[in-house]
N, C-alpha and C positions, 0 to 999 in steps of 0.2 A: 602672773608667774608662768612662763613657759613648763611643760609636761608633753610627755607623750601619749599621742592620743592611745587611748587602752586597743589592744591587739593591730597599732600600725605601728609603724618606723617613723611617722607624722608628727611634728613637733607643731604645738597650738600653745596659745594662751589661755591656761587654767580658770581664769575667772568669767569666760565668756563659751560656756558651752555650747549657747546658741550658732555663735560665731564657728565650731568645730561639725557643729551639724548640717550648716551651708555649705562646706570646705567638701564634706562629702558629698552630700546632693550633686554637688558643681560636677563633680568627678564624673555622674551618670546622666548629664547633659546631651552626651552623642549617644544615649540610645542603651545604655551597658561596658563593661568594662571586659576583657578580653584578660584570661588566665594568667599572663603573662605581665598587664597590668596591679591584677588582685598580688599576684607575688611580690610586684616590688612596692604594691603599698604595704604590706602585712609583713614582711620579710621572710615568710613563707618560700618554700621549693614550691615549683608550679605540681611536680607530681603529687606533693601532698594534698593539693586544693581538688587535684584530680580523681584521688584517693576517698578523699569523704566522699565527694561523689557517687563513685561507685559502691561505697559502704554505705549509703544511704544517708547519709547526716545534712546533705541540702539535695534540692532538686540540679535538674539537670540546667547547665546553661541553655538558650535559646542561641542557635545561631551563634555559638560557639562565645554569645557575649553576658556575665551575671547581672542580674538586678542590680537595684542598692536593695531591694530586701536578700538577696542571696547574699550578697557583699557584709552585711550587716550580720546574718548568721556566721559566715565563717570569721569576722571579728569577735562575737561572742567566744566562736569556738577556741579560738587563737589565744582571747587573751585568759581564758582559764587553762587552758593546758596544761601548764606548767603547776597548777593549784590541783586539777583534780583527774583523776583517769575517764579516759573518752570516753566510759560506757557511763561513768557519772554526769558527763556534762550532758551524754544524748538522755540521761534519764529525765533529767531537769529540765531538758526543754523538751522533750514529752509528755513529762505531768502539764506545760502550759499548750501544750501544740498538737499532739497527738501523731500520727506519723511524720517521723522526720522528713520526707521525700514530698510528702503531700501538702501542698499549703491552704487548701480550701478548707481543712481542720482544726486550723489556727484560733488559739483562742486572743493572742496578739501579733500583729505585724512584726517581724523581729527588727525591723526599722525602729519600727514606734519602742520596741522593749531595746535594743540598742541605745537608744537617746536619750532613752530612763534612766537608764544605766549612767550614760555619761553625765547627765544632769546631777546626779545623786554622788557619783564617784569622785568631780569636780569639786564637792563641795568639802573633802577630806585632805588635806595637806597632812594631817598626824593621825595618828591608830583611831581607828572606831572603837569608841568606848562605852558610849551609850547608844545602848538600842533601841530607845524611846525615839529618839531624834534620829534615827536612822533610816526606821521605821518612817515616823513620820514626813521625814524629808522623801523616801518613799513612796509614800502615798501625794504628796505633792506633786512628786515628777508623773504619776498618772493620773493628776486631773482632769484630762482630760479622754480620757479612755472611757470607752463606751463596754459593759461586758456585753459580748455576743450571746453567753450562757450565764445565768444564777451563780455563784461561787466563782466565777471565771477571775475578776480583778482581786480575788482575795489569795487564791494558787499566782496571779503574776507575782503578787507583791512578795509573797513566800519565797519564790525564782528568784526575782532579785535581790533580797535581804539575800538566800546564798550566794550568789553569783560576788557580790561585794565585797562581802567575809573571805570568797575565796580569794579573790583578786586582791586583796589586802592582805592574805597570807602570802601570796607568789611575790608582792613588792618586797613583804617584809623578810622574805627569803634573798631574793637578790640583792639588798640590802646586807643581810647577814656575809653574802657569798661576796659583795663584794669590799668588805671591811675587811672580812679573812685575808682577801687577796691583796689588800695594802697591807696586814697586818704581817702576810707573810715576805711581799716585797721588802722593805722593813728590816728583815732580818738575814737579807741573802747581800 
């Protein structure tokens, strides 16, 4: 089932995350991706991606080109947005990261918490309704994570149970918004 990839404009097939996570790697084959690229994959204004920047919410580009780890934060950032206020989402990945700007702090690669994320997000076509399995599909998608610190994989797993909830209220909003908007075409 085709979906779009969470915080691009990238349309994938839902049941092969894997397949979503190559699609990006591919992307940062020549080396980095240039602002101008991160825009039109994210649908992002380039001065917004400019913007965190300078507010501190990723590091700086190298030579004017981002990681996929930098690439992989401002998806995170992107595709909450619309769920939660910026100081909440820099909160959130502060409790797992510690200075936003800083990556040598990190308690996960936001690559690796990106692909968690997609791993686990992939598997929801309808509402999250149990937390057991949500949880647990959770801790599946970080099997493979090593913690750098004691408590470290028990704060990601915390991070992403929010990050999902959130991103499943911003669907379930544009959803609402755009039912309204057939509801009201409809009637004109």
């Amino acid at each position: 089932m085709e979906w779009t990839i969470p915080g691009t404009v990238l349309k994938a097939d839902r049941d092969r995350p894997e397949a979503m996570q190559e699609q990006i790697r591919s992307m940062f084959l020549a080396g980095g991706m240039v602002r101008s690229q991160v825009a039109t994959v994210t649908g992002l204004e380039p001065h917004a991606v400019q913007n965190w920047v300078k507010r501190g919410f990723l590091s700086s580009p190298v030579d004017k080109r981002y990681t996929c780890r930098q690439f992989c934060r401002i998806l995170l950032i992107n595709m909450l947005k619309n769920a939660l206020p910026m100081e909440k989402i820099c909160g959130l990945l502060s409790y797992i990261n510690g200075k936003l700007e800083d990556e040598s702090d990190d308690c996960i690669d936001d690559t690796q918490l990106y692909f968690a994320f997609l791993q686990v997000a992939a598997t929801y076509e309808g509402e999250i309704t149990d937390h057991r399995l949500l949880q647990e599909n959770i801790r599946n998608s970080l099997a493979d994570y090593e913690e750098p610190i004691p408590g470290a994989k028990e704060r990601v797993e915390q991070v992403l149970e929010i990050m999902l909830v959130a991103w499943w209220a911003s669907q379930l909003q544009n959803k609402a918004q755009q039912m309204l908007a057939e509801l009201t075409a409809k009637g004109e």
